[in-house]
Each structure stands twice: as C-alpha cells, then as structure tokens.
C-alpha positions, 0 to 999 in steps of 0.5 A: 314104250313103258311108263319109264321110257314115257316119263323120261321122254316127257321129262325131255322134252319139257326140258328141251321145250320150256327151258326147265331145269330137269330138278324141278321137273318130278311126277308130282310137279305142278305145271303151272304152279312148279313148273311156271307153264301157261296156257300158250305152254300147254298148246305147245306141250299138245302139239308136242305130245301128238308129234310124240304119239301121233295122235290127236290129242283132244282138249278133254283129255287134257281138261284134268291134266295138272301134273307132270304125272297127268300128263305121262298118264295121258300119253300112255292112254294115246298109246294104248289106244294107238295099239 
C-alpha cells in the first residue's frame, strides 16, 4: 500500500467507523478537537488499524498520535515493519 492508498483507506474507515463527514476529515485534522474523538474512539480506531495491518498495535506508538497525519504515519510504520 502506498501513503495515498494509507491515508484514503484511514479516511474510510474513520467515515465508516465514527460516522464523520469525509470533508472534515484532512491530515491536519484534530482528533479530538476536529474530528470530536474520545478515548473509547481511539481504542476502536487501535483495534480497527491492527485488523487493518495485522499488527498489534502498542499504546506508545499511539501515545503522540493526534492528527489524522499521525495516525497514517503509524500505519505505515506497522507495515513496514510487517515487510
């Protein structure tokens, strides 16, 4: 998967997932304070990105996540691992 196929699969699933409207969802978008996420969210969003790459996701690498942007980077640091 390259970064564009990341960001738009991520997009997807946040609009699948929380009921987003996609317009509000960009790489600088807050997920808290844009987006209107909260901690039960965020667990959801874990559990959704290790489905997505199946990889276990820690709690430190998502310690510094706030943006949408964070979260893409995040993903594609599990995959590269995964490769």
């Amino acid at each position: 998967m390259d970064n564009q196929e990341i960001y738009q699969t991520l997009k997807n699933t946040l609009v699948e997932q929380f009921d987003l409207d996609p317009g509000k969802i960009t790489p600088q978008a807050r997920l808290s304070e844009d987006l209107d996420l909260d901690s039960i969210d965020a667990v959801d969003l874990i559990l959704k990105l290790q489905e997505m790459t199946g990889c276990k996701v820690s709690p430190d690498q998502f310690k510094e996540v706030h943006t949408v942007a964070d979260v893409q980077a995040v993903i594609e640091q599990m995959l590269s691992v995964k490769h």
